[in-house]
Every structure is written in structure tokens, then in C-alpha cells.
N, C-alpha and C positions, 0 to 999 in steps of 0.2 A: 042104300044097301046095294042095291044091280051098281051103282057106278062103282063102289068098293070093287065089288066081282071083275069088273071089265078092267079098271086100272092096274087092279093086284095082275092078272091075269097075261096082262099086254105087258108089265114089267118082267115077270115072270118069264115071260116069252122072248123077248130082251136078251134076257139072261142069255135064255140057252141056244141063241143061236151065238155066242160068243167062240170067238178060236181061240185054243190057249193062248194065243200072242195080245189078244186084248186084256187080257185078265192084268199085265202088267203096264197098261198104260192107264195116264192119270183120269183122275173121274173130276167130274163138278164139286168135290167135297177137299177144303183145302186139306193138305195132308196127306191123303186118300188115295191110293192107286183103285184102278177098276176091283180089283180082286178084294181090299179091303172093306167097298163101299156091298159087293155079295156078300160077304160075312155079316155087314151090321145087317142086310137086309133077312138074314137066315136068324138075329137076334129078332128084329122087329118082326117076323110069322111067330118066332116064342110067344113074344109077349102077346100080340093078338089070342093066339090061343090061352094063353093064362088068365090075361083081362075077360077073354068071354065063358071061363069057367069059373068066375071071383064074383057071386052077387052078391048086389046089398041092399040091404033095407030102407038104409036112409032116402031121403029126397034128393033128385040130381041138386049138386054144386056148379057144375061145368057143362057145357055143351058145345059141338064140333067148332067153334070160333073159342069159346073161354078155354079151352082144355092146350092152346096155346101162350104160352111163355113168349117174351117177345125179349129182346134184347139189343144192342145197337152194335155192339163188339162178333165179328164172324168167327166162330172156334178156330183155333192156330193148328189143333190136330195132335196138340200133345197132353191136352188134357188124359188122366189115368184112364179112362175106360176106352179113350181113342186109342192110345197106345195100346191097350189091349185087345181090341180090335186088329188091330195091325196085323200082334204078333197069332192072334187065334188066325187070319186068313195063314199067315207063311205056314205057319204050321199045316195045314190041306196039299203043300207042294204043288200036289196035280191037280190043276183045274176042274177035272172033271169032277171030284172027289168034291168041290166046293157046290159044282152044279147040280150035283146027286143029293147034296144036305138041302138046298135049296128047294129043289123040285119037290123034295119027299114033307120036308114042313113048311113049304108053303102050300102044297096041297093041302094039307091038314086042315092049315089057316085058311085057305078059301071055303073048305067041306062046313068048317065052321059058323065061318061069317052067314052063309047062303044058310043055313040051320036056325039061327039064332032070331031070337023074337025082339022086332027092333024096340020095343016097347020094357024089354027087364031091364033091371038095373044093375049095375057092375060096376064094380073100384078098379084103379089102378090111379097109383102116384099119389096116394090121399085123395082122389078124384073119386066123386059119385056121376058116373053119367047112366042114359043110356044106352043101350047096345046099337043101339043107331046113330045117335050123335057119334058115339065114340068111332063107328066104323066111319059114316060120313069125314070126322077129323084127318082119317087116314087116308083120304083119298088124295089130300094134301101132298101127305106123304108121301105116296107112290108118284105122284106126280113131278115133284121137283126131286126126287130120286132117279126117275124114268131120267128126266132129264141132265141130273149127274152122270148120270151113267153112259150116256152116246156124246157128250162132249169132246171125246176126243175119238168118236167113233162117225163119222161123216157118213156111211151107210145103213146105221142103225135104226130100225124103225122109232119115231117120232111116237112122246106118250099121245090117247085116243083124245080127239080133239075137245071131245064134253068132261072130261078130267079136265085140261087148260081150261076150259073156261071155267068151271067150278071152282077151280084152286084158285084161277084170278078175283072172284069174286069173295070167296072167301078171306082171299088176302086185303080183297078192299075194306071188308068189315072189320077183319083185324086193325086197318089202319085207321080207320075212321073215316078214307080221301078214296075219292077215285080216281084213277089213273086216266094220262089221256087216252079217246077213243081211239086216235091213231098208233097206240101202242099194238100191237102183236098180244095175244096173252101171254105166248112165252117170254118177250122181250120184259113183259111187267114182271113176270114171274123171277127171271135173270137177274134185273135191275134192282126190282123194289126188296131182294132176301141177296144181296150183296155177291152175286155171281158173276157175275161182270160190271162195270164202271159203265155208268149211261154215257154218252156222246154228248157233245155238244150241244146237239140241237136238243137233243132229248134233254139234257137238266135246261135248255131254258123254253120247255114244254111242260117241263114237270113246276117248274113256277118255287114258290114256298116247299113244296112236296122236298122237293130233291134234300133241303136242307137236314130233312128227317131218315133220311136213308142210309144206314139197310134198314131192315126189318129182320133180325134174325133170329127164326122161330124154335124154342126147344120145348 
């Protein structure tokens, strides 16, 4: 739950030291300009707050590893809701206008998360978790998002170093394998969800692994 708070917070903060001139360079998300990837981020604070006003009775189904889909193909960026993505960021024109939707519900969404009792239980996606898994799941999230985001930004502050390693970890349980030690967390994080191409040395570190890569999580 506190790492939820610190990752959302440090992404959040990301944001807004952006100049309007970054908002139209490309992010870590193929397709994606920086400006497209603050839009989905102003959908996923929605959904956080919708998910942790939706209880349910049933018994969890999922938890912050199952509540990921995994896939081997990296979205092209034209699938319909990316596209619309797109066109909700152009539509903001002025950056600022994107950064002000941002700040205002993702505040909301952090008020929430730091509120919420990790222990009730909540749907989303036909999903029963609970409010802990679910937030834990999204630490994921803000995490190789943090890192979509300063890709093409060389100055950018770096997601908080216990999100990397959390998100690495968790990507290892998704995968079943663990990555070599001499990986970086962010370099596995890159690597193993299809962000960049390993090296040389790296696929013949990664052994068998490599053959299995990406990992791309929806």
C-alpha cells in the first residue's frame, strides 16, 4: 500500500515537471507520444478510484501477480482504445490543461488508495481482489510507466528505486524464471516486457529465458 503511494506520487511528479516540448516526444509505449502515455495515465487514476468504490462479496479470484494477463505480441498502438487515447490527449492542445487533469485525479486516486482497508474486497475486470493486492498490482504499473515516460527524456528523475525492485520481482513470479543477478532491475524490466532488444551478451545470460521474451502484460 505505502509503495502504491510513493511510486504513484514520484510518477505523478514526473509529470509535472514536464515542459510543454516534452509532452510531444516519444514515450516507452510503442505508438505513444509522452503526451498520449499522461492521458492513459489520467484513465488508469479513473479506474483506481472506480475499482476501490466497487466491493464485493465474493472470495478473491486474483492477486497482485494473477490480476496480470500476459501475452508475447507488444501492442502496435492502433488497437481502438489506443487510438482513442491518442485522440482524447490531442484534444487537451495545451499541456498544461493535460497536467491539471492529471494532478486533480490522481490526487483523488492517491487520497483513496492511503484511505482504503487493504483487506475489503473489490471487482474490476470480472476480477475479485483485494484492495491491497489490487493496489500492490499497480505498483507494476506506475513503474514501467515511470519508465515509459523519461525515455526520451535523459533528465528526468528515475522511478524510486523499491518500486524497481518490486516490479522486478514481481515480473519474476509472473514468469516463473529469474533473471540474471547481473541485470539492473530496470534493464530486466526493459528487456523481459519487450522495450528494448537484450544485447548480445544479455540473451546469451538470459540462456533458455530469452527464447520466452517479451512478457507483455495487460
Amino acid at each position: 500500500m505505502d509503495l502504491f503511494s510513493r511510486t504513484w506520487a514520484a510518477l505523478r511528479a514526473a509529470v509535472a515537471s514536464l515542459s510543454d516540448e516534452d509532452f510531444a516526444k516519444p514515450s516507452g509505449c510503442r505508438g505513444w507520444l509522452v503526451r498520449d502515455l499522461v492521458c492513459h495515465l489520467v484513465i488508469d487514476a479513473q479506474d483506481v478510484l472506480i475499482t476501490l468504490v466497487t466491493p464485493a462479496s465474493a472470495e478473491p479470484t486474483h492477486d497482485a501477480i494473477t490480476y496480470w494477463a500476459v501475452a508475447s505480441t507488444p501492442p502496435a498502438g492502433d488497437d481502438p482504445l489506443d487510438a482513442l487515447i491518442v485522440r482524447l490527449a490531442a484534444a487537451y492542445e495545451d499541456p498544461a490543461l493535460l497536467k491539471f487533469h492529471l494532478d486533480d485525479v490522481g490526487a483523488a486516486a492517491g487520497r483513496a488508495a492511503d484511505l482504503a482497508d487493504p483487506g475489503t474486497r473489490v471487482s474490476t475486470q470480472d476480477m475479485v481482489l483485494t484492495a491491497g493486492d489490487y493496489l500492490s498490482a499497480y505498483v507494476l504499473e506506475w513503474t514501467l510507466h515511470h519508465l515509459d515516460l523519461v525515455v526520451s527524456l535523459p533528465g528526468a528523475a528515475s522511478p524510486p528505486a523499491e518500486g524497481l525492485a518490486r516490479t522486478r520481482a514481481m515480473l519474476e513470479k509472473i514468469a516463473g524464471a529469474a533473471f540474471p543477478e547481473s541485470f539492473s532491475d530496470t534493464d530486466v524490466l526493459l528487456v523481459a516486457t519487450g522495450r528494448r532488444p537484450p544485447t548480445e551478451a544479455e540473451t546469451a545470460e538470459l540462456g533458455a529465458l530469452a527464447a520466452r521474451l517479451p512478457f507483455v502484460l495487460g
